[in-house]
Each structure stands twice: as structure tokens, then as C-alpha cells.
N, C-alpha and C positions, 0 to 999 in steps of 0.2 A: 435395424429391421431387415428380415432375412426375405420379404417380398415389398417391391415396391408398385404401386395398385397404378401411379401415373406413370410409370416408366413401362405398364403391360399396356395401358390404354395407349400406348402410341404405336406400338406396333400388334393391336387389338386381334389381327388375324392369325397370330401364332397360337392361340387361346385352341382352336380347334387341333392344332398339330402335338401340344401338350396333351390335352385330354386324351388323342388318340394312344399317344406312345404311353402313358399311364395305362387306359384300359387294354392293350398289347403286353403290358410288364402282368398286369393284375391276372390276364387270362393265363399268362406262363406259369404265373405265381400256383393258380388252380392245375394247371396239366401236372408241376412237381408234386403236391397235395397229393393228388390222384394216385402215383405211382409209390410215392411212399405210404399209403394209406393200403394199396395190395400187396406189394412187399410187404409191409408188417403184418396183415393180415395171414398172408402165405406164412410165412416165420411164424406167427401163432399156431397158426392150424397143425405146423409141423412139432412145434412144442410139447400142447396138448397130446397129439396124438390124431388130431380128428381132420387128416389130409382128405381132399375126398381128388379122384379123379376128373379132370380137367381143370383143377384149379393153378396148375405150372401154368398151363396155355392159357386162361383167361388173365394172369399176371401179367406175364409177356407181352402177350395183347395190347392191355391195356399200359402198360409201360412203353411201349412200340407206338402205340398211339400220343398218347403224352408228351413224347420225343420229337412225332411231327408236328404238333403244336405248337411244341416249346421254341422249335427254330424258328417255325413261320412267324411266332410272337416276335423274336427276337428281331429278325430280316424286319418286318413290321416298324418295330420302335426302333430302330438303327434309322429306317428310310421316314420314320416323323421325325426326328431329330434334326437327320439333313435337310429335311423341307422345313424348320421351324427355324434353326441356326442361317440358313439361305436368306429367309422372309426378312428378317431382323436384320442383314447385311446389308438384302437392299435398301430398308425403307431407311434405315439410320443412315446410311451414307447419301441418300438422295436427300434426305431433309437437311444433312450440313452440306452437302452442293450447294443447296438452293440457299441456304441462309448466306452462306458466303459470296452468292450470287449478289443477294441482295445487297450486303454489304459493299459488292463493289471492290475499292482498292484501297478504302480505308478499314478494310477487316484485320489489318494491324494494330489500329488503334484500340481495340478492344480483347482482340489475342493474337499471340503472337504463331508465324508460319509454322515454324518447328512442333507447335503446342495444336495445332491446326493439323496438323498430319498425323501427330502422334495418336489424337483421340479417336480422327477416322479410322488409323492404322490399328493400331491397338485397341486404343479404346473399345473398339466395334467388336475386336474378335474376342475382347472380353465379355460384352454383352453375348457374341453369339455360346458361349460357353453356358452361359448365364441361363438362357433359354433353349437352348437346344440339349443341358445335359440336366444343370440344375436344378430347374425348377420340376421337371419332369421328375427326378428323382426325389424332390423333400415330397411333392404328393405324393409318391408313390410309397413313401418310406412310412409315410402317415396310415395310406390304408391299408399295405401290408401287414402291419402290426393286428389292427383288429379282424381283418380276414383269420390268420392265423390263432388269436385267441377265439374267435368264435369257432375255430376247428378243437384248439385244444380243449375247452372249457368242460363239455361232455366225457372228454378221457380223463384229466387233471386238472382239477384247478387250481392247486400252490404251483404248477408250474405254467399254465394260463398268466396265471397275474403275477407272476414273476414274470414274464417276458414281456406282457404290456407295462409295466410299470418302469421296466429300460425305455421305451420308448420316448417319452418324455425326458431323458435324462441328456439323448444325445442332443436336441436342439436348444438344450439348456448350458449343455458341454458348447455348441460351438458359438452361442452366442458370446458367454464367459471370455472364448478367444477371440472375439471381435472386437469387444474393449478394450483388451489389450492390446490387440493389433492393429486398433483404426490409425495408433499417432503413430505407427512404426509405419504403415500405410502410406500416409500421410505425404512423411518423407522421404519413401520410396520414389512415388511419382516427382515430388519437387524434385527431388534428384533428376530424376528421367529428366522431366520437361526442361531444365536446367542444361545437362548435359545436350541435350538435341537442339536447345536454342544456341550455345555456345558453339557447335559443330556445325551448323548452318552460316554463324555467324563467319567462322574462319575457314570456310570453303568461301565463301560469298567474298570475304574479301582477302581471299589469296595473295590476289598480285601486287594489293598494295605491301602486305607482308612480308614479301619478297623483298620489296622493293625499298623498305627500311628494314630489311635484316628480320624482323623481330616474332620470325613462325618459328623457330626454333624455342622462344621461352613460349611461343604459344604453343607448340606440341608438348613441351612439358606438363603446361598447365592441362592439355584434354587429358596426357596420362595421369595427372592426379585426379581430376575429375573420375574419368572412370576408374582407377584405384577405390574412392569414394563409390561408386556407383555399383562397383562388385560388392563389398560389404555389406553395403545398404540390401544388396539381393540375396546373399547370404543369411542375411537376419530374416529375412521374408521368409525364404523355402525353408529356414530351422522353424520359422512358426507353426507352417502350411505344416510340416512335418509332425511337431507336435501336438495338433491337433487333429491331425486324421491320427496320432497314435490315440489321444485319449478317446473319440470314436470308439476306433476299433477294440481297445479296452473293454466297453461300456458295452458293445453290439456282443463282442465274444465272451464276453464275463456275462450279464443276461444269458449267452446260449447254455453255456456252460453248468449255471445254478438251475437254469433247466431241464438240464440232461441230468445232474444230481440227483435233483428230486424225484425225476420219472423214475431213476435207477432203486431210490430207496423203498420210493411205493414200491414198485417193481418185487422190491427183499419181503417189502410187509406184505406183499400178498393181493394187491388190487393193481388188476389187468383191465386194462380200457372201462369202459362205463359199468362194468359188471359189479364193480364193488368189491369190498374181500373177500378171498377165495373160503 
């Protein structure tokens, strides 16, 4: 499941920092609209024949305008991002402060130190990713789509519903890689937590190692470990990889059979809502 509804209720306040950088992305989304909608219009007018004067300068204008938008959008969801990814850092690292607080000095008996730092360390900055990039974007991926078909719908509609009907196909593409990837997942991290407990372990008892010879077969063994540990990482970023390819596939193949179809109407004769010529 690609949102988890009690992992948002704990850090409940990022909710407003999401919605903002969505409606920043959404209003950017309108200022490019705007500017390819008088560019095309100019490029008609020129086509036809029927330029009229001041139509260059109301272009530019409004493309000049659109530009300021687009940044300030941008600047905008860039600075909710960092105020949503921040919020999430504090509140998860204070709630496992404090749980381990509670626990005292038998918070070993339940997890171990190495596995205790890894999830504040990492773990955390994977949530912050979590909510400062992703979630922000699967909204916005969502309303994007029907903003855009309710633009196209009145020019084309084979190619309207050819582009909303990609839409549904990528969070069906990444789910597909999730299954596959949960066991490979899996023991990714065992590995992590694994090697980081073992490296704790023989930092921690150095001296005695020393002191019977035997850090020598133990440096061998961290190098097998992390020999193991690279692979295990390499199968992960070949996944990560192959599924932003099929993504990208899915997002630019949809544009594409879009761009086809505008082109063929285009040959047959019907120009924006007007019908055939």
C-alpha cells in the first residue's frame, strides 16, 4: 500500500505542508497551460492568416507572467517540502528518544543498538523522503492528470482519454514492482541491520580481539559481509531503476500517442474545438 493513513496521523502536521506544495505544483501546472494555450493560439492565428496586431505582445506578456508564477510556485513547494521533511524528523526522532527513554537500559532486550540508530539514522531520512517528496508528488500526479484532460477534452478527445487512461497504469506499474521487491526489500535491510550490528559488535570489543589475535579472521569476515551487502544494494538500485524505467515508458508512451493523435486530427482537418474544417 502506497499510503499509510497511521504513519500520517503521527506526524499529523505535515498534512498542511503536503496540501500546500501540491496546490504550488497545481498553480504551476495552470501558469504552463496558460502559456502554451497562447503560444498555440499565436501559431494559429499565424497559420490561418488572421495575426491581428498586439497579439506578439499579449503572448509574451502572458508567457513573461506565467514564468513569474512558475518560479514562485516552484520556490513555494521546494520551501513546503523542507518544512514537511524537517516536521517528520523532528517528531519521529523525538518519539524514539523518548521510547528509549522509557525503556531505560534494557532497550537491548527488545532491539538491538546498531538497529536503534540505523532506523533513527536512516530509517528517518527515509520517511523524510517519504513525505517531503512522495507523497506530495503521487497527489499531485493524481490531479494533474484530470486538470489536463479537462483542458484537453474540448480540443480532442481521443487524445484526452488517451492520456487520462495512462494515468492509472503508472500506480499500477509501481505497485507490480513492489511485490516484487518487498522480499528483495526485505533482505536488503536484514543485511543492513546485520552488518551494523556486527560492526558495533567488533569495534566494541576491540581489545579483547587484539588480545587473542582473532580481528584479523574478524576483518575478513566484515569484508565478506559487506561484499554481501554491496550486492544486496546493487539488486535494489537495478529494481529502483527498472521501475522508474517502466514509469517513464508508461508517462512518455501516453504523451506520445497523444501527440499522434492531435497530429492525425490535425491532417484530417479539425483545429481545436471548431470541428472540421
Amino acid at each position: 500500500m502506497m499510503i499509510k493513513p497511521w504513519l500520517i496521523r503521527i506526524v499529523g502536521k505535515t498534512k498542511q505542508y503536503i496540501s500546500l506544495q501540491v496546490l504550488a505544483n497545481w498553480i504551476g501546472l495552470l501558469a504552463n497551460i496558460v502559456v502554451t494555450a497562447s503560444v498555440a493560439r499565436l501559431l494559429g492565428a499565424l497559420y490561418e492568416g488572421s495575426f491581428e496586431e498586439g497579439q506578439l505582445s499579449a503572448t509574451l506578456l502572458a508567457a513573461l507572467a506565467a514564468v513569474v508564477v512558475r518560479i514562485v510556485c516552484t520556490l513555494a513547494a521546494s520551501r513546503m517540502s523542507f518544512l514537511a521533511s524537517d516536521e517528520v524528523k523532528r517528531i519521529l526522532r523525538e518519539r524514539i528518544y523518548r521510547k528509549l527513554c522509557r525503556l531505560g537500559l534494557s532497550y537491548t532486550e527488545k532491539i538491538g543498538t546498531s538497529e536503534a540508530v540505523q532506523i533513527a539514522g536512516e530509517g528517518v531520512d527515509q520517511l523524510e523522503v517519504y513525505f517531503g517528496s512522495y507523497l506530495p508528488q503521487l497527489f499531485y500526479s493524481l490531479l494533474a492528470p484530470v486538470t489536463l484532460f479537462a483542458v484537453f477534452l474540448p480540443i480532442s478527445v481521443k487524445a484526452a482519454v488517451v492520456l487520462l487512461i495512462c494515468v492509472p497504469l503508472i500506480p499500477v506499474a509501481i505497485m507490480g514492482v513492489q511485490k516484487l521487491a518487498r522480499r528483495l526489500l526485505g533482505q536488503y535491510w536484514g543485511v543492513y541491520a546485520d552488518l551494523g550490528g556486527t560492526f558495533l559488535d567488533n569495534v566494541q570489543g576491540l581489545t579483547t580481539l587484539k588480545i587473542y589475535e582473532a580481528d584479523g579472521e574478524r576483518h575478513k569476515e566484515m569484508n565478506r559481509q559487506a561484499e554481501a551487502f554491496r550486492r544486496i544494494t546493487m539488486k535494489v538500485l537495478y529494481m529502483q531503476l527498472n521501475s522508474i524505467t517502466v514509469m517513464d515508458v508508461i508517462a512518455y508512451g501516453g504523451a506520445a500517442a497523444g501527440i499522434i493523435l492531435s497530429v492525425l486530427e490535425f491532417q484530417a482537418g479539425i483545429f481545436l474545438w471548431q470541428g472540421p474544417s
